[in-house]
N, C-alpha and C positions, 0 to 999 in steps of 0.2 A: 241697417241691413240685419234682418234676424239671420242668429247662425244658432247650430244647435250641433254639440258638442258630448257624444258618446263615452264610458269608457268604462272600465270594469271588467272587461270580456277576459276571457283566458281558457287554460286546458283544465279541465277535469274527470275524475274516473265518475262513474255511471255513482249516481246516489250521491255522490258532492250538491255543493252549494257555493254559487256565484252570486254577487251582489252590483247592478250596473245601475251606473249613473248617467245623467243625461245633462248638461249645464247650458241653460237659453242664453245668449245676448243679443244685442241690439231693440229690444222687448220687454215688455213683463209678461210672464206665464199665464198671468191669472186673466188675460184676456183671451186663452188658447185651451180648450183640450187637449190631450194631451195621449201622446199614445204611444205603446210598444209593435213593433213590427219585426217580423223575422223573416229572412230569406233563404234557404240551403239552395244548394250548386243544382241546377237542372230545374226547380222547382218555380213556383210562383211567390211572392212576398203573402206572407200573411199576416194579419194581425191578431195579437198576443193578449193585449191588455190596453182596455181607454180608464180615462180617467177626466172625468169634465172639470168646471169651473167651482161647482158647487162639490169637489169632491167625491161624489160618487163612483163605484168601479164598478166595472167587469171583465172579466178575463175568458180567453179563448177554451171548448170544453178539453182541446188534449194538456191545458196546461193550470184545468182547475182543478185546486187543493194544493199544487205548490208551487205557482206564482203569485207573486202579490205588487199591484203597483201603487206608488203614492209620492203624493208631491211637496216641494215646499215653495209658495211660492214668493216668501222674503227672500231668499235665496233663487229664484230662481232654477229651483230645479227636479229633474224629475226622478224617481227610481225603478228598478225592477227586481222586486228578492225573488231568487229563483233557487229550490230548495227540489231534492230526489231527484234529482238530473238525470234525462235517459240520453242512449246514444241517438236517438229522433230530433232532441231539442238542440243536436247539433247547429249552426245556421249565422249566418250575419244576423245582430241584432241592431234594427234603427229605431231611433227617437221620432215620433213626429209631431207637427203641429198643427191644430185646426180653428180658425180664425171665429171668434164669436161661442155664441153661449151654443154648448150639445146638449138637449135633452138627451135623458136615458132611455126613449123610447125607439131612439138613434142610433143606440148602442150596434146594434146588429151590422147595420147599414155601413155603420166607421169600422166596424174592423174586417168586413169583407169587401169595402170601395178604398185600396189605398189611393185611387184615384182622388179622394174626396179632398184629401190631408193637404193642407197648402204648405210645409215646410217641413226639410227632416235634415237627420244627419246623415253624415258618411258610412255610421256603422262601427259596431264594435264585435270583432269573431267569438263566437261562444266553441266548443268545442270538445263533446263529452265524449269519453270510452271507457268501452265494455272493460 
């Protein structure tokens, strides 16, 4: 059974810097894309940042220049450096997983269909203030 296991999240003042982790098992990564997703209270889930099989990324435009995702996949695992924190990128942050190889021409398609994503976590609360 794949489970995928968040963590890293916490409080911070607006322009901090969080570092989240994401740990696969039952699996290996490197047969999954792999993706950041975020949800705040009222909102819809969006996605943040993918990251394919072949390593390539992209990241969401309200969170580019200071998020960054990347993987490892002897370890099984994924991250998210999140760096100038605003009080917007408040949000539940989840991991997720998408079976099979993403091209990057896909990229679009995976981070605004979380429908697409076959596997995620529970979530880890991020939490920034003004």
């Amino acid at each position: 059974q794949v489970q995928l296991v968040e963590s890293g999240g916490g409080s911070v003042e607006s322009g901090g810097s969080l570092s989240l982790s994401c740990v696969t098992s039952g699996t290996t990564i490197s047969r999954y894309a792999m993706g950041w997703f975020r949800q705040a209270p009222g909102k819809q889930r969006e996605g943040v940042a993918v990251i394919n099989n072949a390593g390539i990324t992209t990241v969401a435009d309200p969170v580019k220049g200071r998020f960054t995702i990347s993987r490892d996949n002897d370890k099984n695992m994924l991250y998210l450096q999140m760096y100038s924190l605003k009080p917007e990128d408040t949000a539940m942050y989840y991991c997720a997983a998408l079976s099979g190889f993403l091209c990057s021409r896909y990229f679009p398609a995976a981070l605004t269909n979380p429908n697409l994503w076959n596997y995620w976590g529970k979530g880890t609360q991020v939490t920034v203030s003004s």
